[in-house]
C-alpha positions as CSV (number, residue, x, y, z in Angstrom):
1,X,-13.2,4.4,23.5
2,X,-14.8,5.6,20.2
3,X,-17.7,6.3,21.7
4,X,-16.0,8.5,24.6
5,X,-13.6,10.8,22.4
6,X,-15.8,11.1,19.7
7,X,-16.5,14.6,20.1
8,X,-12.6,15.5,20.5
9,X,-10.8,13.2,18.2
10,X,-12.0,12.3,14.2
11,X,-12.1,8.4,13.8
12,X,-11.8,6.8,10.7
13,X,-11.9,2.8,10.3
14,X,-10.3,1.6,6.7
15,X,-10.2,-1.7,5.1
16,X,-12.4,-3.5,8.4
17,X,-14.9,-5.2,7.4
18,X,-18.6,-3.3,8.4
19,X,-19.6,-6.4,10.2
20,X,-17.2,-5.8,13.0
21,X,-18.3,-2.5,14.1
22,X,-22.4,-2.7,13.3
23,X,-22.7,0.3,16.0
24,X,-19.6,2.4,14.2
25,X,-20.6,2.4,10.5
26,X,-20.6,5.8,9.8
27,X,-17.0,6.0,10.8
28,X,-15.9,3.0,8.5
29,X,-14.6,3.6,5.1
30,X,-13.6,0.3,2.1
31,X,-10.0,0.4,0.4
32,X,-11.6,2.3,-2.8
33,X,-8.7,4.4,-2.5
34,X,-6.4,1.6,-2.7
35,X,-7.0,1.3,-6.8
36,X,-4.8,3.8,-7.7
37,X,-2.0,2.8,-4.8
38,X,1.3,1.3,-6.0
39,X,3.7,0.4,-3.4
40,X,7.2,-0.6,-3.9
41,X,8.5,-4.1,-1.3
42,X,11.9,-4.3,0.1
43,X,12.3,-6.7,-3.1
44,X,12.1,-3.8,-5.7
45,X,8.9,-5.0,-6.6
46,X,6.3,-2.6,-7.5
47,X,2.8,-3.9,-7.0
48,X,-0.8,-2.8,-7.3
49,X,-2.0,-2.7,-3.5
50,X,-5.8,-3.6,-4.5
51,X,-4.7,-6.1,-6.6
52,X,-2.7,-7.8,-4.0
53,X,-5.4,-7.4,-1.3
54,X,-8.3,-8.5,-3.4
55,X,-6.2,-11.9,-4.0
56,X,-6.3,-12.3,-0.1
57,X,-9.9,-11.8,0.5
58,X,-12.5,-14.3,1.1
59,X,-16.7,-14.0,1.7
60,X,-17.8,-15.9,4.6
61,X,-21.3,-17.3,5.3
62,X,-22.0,-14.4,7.3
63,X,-21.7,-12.5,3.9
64,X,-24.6,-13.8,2.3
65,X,-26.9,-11.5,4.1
66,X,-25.0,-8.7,4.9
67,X,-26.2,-5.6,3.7
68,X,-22.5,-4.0,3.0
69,X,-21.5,-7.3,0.9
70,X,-22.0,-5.0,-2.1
71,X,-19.0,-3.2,-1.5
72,X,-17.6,-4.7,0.9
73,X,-14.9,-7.1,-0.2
74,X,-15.1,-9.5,3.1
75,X,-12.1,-10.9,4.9
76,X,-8.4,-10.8,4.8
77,X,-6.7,-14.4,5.0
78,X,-3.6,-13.2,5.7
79,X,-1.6,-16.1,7.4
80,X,-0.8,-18.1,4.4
81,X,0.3,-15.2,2.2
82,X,3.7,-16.3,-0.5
83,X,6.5,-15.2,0.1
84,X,7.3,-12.4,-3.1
85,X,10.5,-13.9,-5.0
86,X,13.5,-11.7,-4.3
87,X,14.4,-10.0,-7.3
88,X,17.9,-8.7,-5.4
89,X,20.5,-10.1,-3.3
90,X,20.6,-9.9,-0.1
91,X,24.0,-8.2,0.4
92,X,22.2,-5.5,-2.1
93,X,19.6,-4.6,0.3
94,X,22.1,-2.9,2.8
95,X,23.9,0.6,0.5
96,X,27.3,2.4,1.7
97,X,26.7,5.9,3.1
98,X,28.3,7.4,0.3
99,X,25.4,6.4,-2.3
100,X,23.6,9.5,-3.2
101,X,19.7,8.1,-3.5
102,X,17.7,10.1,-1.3
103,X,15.2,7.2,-0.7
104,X,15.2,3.5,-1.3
105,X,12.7,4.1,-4.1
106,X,15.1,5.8,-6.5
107,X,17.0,4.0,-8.6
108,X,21.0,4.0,-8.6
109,X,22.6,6.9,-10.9
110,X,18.8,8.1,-11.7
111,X,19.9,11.4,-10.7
112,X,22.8,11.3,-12.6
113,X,21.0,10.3,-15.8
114,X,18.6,13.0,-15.5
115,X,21.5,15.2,-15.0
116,X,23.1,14.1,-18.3
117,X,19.9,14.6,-20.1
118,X,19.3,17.8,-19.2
119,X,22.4,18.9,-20.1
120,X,22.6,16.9,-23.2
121,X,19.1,19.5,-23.9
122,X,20.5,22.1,-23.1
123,X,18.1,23.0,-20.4
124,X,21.0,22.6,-17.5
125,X,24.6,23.8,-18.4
126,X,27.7,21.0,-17.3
């Protein structure tokens, strides 16, 4: 399919290890940019996606001679991965309509607190 689009459609492969694709290589890209990624779970916690990754990757003995194993940081064991301990309750997971957070990643009465401190500095008036 690669092959037969590649003309019409831009392909990018992240995060695969190069071995997979030996024929696709220019197309294939490692999770460099995932240093700087944060991502927040359903549990509130905030975690460093290449940290988290990197604890799930293992080299394989067809890694010893592979010319990407430089930078490449091998495979993804994924199916034994712990469970992250919930830092909420359950019930707290589900919020009434009425709550004003715009998204799940902003805190309750954020926006209220940076209300208050803007006018408590005078920059916004009551």
């Amino acid at each position: 399919v690669m092959d037969a689009w590649a003309g019409k459609i831009k392909f990018q492969v992240i995060n695969l290890p190069f071995c997979f694709m030996p024929r696709h290589t220019h197309l294939m890209q490692g999770d460099l940019a995932k240093l700087e990624r944060h991502m927040a779970f359903v549990n509130n916690e905030t975690v460093n996606l290449a940290e988290y990754l990197a604890e799930r990757r293992v080299r394989r003995p067809v890694c010893a001679t592979c010319p990407h194993a430089c930078f490449c940081g091998g495979f993804y064991e994924l199916d034994e991965v712990p469970e992250p301990p919930w830092l909420i309750a359950p019930e707290d997971l589900v919020r009434p309509l009425s709550d004003p957070r715009r998204h799940e990643s902003v805190p309750a009465g954020f926006s209220e607190r940076v209300k208050q401190r803007l006018q408590d500095e005078g920059v916004e008036s009551p």
